[in-house]
Residue, then its C-alpha position, 0 to 999 in steps of 0.5 A: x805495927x808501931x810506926x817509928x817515930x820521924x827525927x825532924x832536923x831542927x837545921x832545915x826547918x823552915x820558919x816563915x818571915x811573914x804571916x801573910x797580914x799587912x803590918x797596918x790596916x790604916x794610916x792611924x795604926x801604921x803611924x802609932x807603930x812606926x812613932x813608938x818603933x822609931x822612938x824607942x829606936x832613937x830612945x836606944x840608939x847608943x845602946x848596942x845591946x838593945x833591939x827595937x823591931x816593928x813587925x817582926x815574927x818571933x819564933x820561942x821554941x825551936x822545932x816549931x814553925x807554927x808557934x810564932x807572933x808578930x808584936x807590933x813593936x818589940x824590945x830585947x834587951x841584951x841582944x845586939x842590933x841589926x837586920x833580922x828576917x825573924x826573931x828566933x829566940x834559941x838564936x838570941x840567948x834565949x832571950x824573950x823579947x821584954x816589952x811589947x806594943x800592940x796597936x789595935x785596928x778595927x780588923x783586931x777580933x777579941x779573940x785574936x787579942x786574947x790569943x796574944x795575950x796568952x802567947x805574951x804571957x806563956x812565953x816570959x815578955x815582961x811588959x805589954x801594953x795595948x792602944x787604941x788610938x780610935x778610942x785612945x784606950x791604953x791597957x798595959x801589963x807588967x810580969x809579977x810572980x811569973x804572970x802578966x798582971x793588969x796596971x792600974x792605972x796606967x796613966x803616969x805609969x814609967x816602964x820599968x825596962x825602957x824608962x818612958x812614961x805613959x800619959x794618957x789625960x790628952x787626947x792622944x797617948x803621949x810617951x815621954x822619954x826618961x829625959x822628958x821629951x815626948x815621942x814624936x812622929x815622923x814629920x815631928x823629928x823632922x821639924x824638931x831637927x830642922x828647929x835644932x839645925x837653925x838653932x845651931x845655925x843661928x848660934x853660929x852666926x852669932x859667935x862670927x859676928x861676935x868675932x868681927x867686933x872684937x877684930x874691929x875693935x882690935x884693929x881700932x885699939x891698934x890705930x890709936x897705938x894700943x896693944x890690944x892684948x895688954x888691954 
């Protein structure tokens, strides 16, 4: 006797927030995710239409809770900021996330990698770049012809979504916004707006001392019976 087929409610599926894995095993790998994370972050931050998230469960096929990753960092253009518990992409105008990012960690197994480069791949993300910061080894792939393909070199190469430039000749990776400034850590956006805040600081001291000398010398002009604004 055939069993009827069971209709499952694509409404009450539940698709899980976490897989259960810490967002980094290290403090080298937590601080490459959240450096890249956060500069794309401000690289877009006048760009509504661009969500940056680290650590974030993408979920591309709808009625399916068990088919889902969570890249390190991922870019979607076209979709709005804000909050999510995951990124589910019937939600997003069906819209795969571009660009994504993975930092590899020793606890990383071939087959894992593999694994993600096939999900990346089968499901539309269009770039995807790899680093060790161990062995500061980036890898990246770009989609042609409806497949990830290696680039090579990747040293100086610029994304074609994001803008930035990858140089790898150091002894870490460097990303460089279209504008030419790296990414910076934490600590390095807080001391490059603690040197800005002087700078301005500093500026502004100068046009008020700027100011007083030509209010002395105004007010000398004035003794001596002279109009200073007809000088």
């Amino acid at each position: 006797m055939a069993v009827p087929a069971v209709r499952t409610d694509p409404d009450i599926i539940e698709y899980p927030e976490s897989d259960g894995r810490p967002m980094a095993d290290n403090t080298l790998q937590f601080r490459w995710i959240v450096t890249i994370q956060g500069g794309l972050d401000d690289l877009f931050r006048e760009d509504e239409s661009v969500f940056v998230a680290g650590d974030l469960l993408w979920y591309p096929v709808e009625g399916n809770p068990s088919l889902s990753t969570a890249p390190d960092v991922l870019v979607a253009v076209g979709r709005p900021k804000g909050d999510r518990r995951s990124y589910l992409q019937w939600r997003e105008g069906n819209i795969a996330p571009q660009v994504v990012f993975e930092i590899l960690s020793a606890s990383n197994t071939a087959r894992e990698m593999n694994q993600k480069f096939v999900f990346y791949d089968r499901y539309g993300v269009e770039e995807y770049y790899l680093y060790d910061p161990e062995a500061n080894d980036l890898t990246g792939w770009v989609r042609s012809d409806g497949h990830l393909l290696l680039i090579d070199p990747v040293h100086g190469w610029v994304s074609p979504r994001l803008g930035t430039r990858f140089d790898t000749a150091g002894s870490e990776l460097v990303i460089y916004r279209p504008d030419g400034r790296p990414f910076l850590t934490y600590l390095g956006q807080a001391a490059r707006s603690e040197r800005a805040e002087q700078e301005r600081a500093l500026a502004e001291q100068e046009r008020d001392e700027e100011r007083r000398r030509a209010e002395r010398l105004a007010a000398r002009l004035r003794e001596a019976g002279i109009d200073p604004d007809a000088v």
